[in-house]
N, C-alpha and C positions, 0 to 999 in steps of 0.2 A: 554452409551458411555464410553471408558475405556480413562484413559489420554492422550493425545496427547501434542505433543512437546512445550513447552511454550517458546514465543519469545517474546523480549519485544523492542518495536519500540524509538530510542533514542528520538524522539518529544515528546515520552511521560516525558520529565524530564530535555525541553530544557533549561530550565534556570541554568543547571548544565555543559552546553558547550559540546564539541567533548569527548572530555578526561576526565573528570569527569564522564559525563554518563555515559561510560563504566564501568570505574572505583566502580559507585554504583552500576551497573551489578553485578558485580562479586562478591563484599562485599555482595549480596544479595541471593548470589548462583543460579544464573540465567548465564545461559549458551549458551542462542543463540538470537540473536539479529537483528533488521530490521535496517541498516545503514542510517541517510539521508545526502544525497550528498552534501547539500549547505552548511554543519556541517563542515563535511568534509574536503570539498576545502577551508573554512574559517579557520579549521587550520593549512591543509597543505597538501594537497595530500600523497606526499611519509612519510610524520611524523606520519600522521596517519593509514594510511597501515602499516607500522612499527606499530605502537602502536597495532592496531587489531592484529599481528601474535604474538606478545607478551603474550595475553591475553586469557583465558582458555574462548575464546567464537566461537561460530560458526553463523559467518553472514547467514541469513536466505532470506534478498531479501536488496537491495539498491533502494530507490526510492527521487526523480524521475528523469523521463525525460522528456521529451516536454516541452512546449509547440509545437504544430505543425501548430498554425493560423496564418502565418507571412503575411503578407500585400506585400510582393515584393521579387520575386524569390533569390534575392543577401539574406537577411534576412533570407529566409527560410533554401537555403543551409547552411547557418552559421548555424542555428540552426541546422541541421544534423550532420554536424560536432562535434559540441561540444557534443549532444548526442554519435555518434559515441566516443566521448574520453572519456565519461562516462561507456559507457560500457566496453571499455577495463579497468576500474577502477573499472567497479564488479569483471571481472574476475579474477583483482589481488587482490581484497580481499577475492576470495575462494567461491562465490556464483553463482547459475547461475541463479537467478531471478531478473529482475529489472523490476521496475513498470514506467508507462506510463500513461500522462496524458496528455486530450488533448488539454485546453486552452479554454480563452473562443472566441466567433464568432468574436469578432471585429468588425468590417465593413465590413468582407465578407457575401456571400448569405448564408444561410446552405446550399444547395447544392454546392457551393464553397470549406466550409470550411469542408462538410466529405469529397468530393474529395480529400483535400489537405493531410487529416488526415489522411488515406488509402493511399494515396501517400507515405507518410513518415513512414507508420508503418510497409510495405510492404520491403521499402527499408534498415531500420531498423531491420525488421525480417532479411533478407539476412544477414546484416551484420555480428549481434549478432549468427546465428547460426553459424558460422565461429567459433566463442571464448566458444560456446556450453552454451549460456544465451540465456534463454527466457525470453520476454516477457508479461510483465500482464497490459494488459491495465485496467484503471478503472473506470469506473465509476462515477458521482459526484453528490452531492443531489443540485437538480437546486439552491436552495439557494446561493449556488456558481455560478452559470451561469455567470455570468458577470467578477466574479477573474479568476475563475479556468477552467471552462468544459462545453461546450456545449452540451454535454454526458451525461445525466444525470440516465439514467435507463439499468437496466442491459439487457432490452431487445432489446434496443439499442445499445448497448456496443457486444451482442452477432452479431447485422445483422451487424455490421463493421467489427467484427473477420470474419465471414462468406467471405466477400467480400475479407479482405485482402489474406485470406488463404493460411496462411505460418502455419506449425504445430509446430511454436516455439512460436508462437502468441496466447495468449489466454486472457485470460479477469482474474482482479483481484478483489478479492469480498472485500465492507467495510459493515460491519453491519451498520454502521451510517449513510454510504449514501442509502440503498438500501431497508432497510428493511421495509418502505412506501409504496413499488413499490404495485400495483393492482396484483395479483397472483404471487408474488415474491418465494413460494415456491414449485409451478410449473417453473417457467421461470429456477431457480437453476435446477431443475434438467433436464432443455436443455442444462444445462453451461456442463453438462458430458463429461467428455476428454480434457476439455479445459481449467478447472481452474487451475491457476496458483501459485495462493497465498490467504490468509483473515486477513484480519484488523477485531480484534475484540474491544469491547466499547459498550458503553450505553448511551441513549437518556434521557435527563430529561425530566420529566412530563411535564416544564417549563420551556423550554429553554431560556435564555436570551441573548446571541449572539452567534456568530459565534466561538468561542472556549469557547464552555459551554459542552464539551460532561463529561460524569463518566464513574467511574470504573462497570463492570461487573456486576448487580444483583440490583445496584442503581436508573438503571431507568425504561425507559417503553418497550425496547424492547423484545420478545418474545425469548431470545436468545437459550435456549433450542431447541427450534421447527427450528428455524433460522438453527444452529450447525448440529440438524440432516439431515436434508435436503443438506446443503453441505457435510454433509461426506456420507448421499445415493449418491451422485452426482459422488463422486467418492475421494473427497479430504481427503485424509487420513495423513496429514503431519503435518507443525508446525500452528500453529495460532498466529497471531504475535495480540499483547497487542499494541493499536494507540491512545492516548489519547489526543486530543487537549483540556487545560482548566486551562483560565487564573486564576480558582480559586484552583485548583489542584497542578500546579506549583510552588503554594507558600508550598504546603506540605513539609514537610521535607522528604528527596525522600526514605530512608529506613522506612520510616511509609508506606510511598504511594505503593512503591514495594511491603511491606508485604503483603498488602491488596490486590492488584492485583493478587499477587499469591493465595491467601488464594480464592476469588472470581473466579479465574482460574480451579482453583481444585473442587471447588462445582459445578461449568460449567458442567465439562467434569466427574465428579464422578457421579453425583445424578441420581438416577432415571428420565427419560424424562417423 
């Protein structure tokens, strides 16, 4: 595998803020980056649009959006809405991917809440192809089920895309949620045509809660074999670096960046 584009996701180094993260981007000579939204709006929509055109980086995807499980149609529409003002906020910051996620069940049926979620990513697709952004829905390792996503496998994630069938829709891969799945590197190469993004990271041998993931070559995932199979599949772009890890966070972030880079480059350099 010859390099591919290295992105670096700002949650990987939240404890450094909106403006900072960037900031140790660029000190770091990292050049493209995965936005997240709630960063964002926290310090200021148009400040930080400003700040991103300021800065020698290139947004690579903004996530997220959804939830889509709302319990009462007045809910749900607000929820699209504010999706909806989300996406016009990728497109001003120069990207045309943003990730989607879908919540977890609530008190609806599952048959309820993929109806709703199909619902909303159908009319979302429409939207977003108007501003020329797609779509990546993703995926979530059930562990989450109950915060984040009723969604949990990518072969799931693919019969929803199938259903919604908008071609600006497609599915966004996380090595951390996905790489468990039963034939996962068959299932990836049904994602063909359709993938839209990948969060890459590493599983500890011993996970100990829920933002315990590492860097790159640290843990148990198979990431080589993982890598080749989405780029047979067809994803030949950036790979954005996702780290959630309350023990990582405390790293001083140009230690932590270097290492990602350096773990990045063996990734995509070595022999498979």
């Amino acid at each position: 595998m010859g390099t591919r584009t290295f992105s670096m996701h700002q949650i990987s180094v939240t404890p450094q803020g909106f403006e900072n993260s960037l900031k140790e981007f660029v000190k770091a000579d990292i050049r493209a980056c995965g936005i997240e939204i709630n960063m964002l709006e926290e310090y200021g929509v148009d400040k930080g649009i400003e700040l991103v055109k300021s800065l020698p980086l290139q947004v690579t995807h903004m996530a997220p959006i959804g939830f889509f499980t709302q319990e009462t149609e007045d809910e749900y529409l607000a929820a699209r809405e504010k999706d909806k003002e989300r996406i016009l906020i990728a497109e001003r910051l120069g990207t045309d991917v943003v990730l989607a996620v879908a919540g977890p069940m609530q008190n609806m049926r599952p048959s309820e809440a993929k109806r709703q979620l199909i619902r909303g990513l159908r009319e979302l697709g429409d939207f977003a192809v108007q501003h020329g952004i797609k779509i990546g829905f993703e995926p979530i390792h059930h562990m989450y089920s109950e915060s984040y996503s009723f969604v949990n496998t990518l072969a799931d994630a693919l019969e929803i895309i199938d259903i919604v069938d908008r071609d600006n829709v497609g599915v966004f891969l996380d090595t951390y949620h996905i790489w468990q799945e039963p034939a996962i590197l068959e299932t990836i190469q049904k994602a063909k045509g359709r993938i839209v993004g990948c969060h890459i990271n590493d599983w500890r041998p011993v996970t100990r809660h829920h933002s315990d993931r590492t860097i790159m070559g640290r843990g148990c995932i198979p990431l080589k074999e993982f890598l080749s199979a989405v780029i047979s599949a067809g994803w030949d772009d950036w790979f954005d670096v996702e780290i959630f890890s309350d023990e990582l966070w405390e790293t001083p972030p140009q230690e932590f960046l270097a290492e990602c880079k350096k773990q990045y480059a063996l990734l995509f350099s070595s022999p498979t």
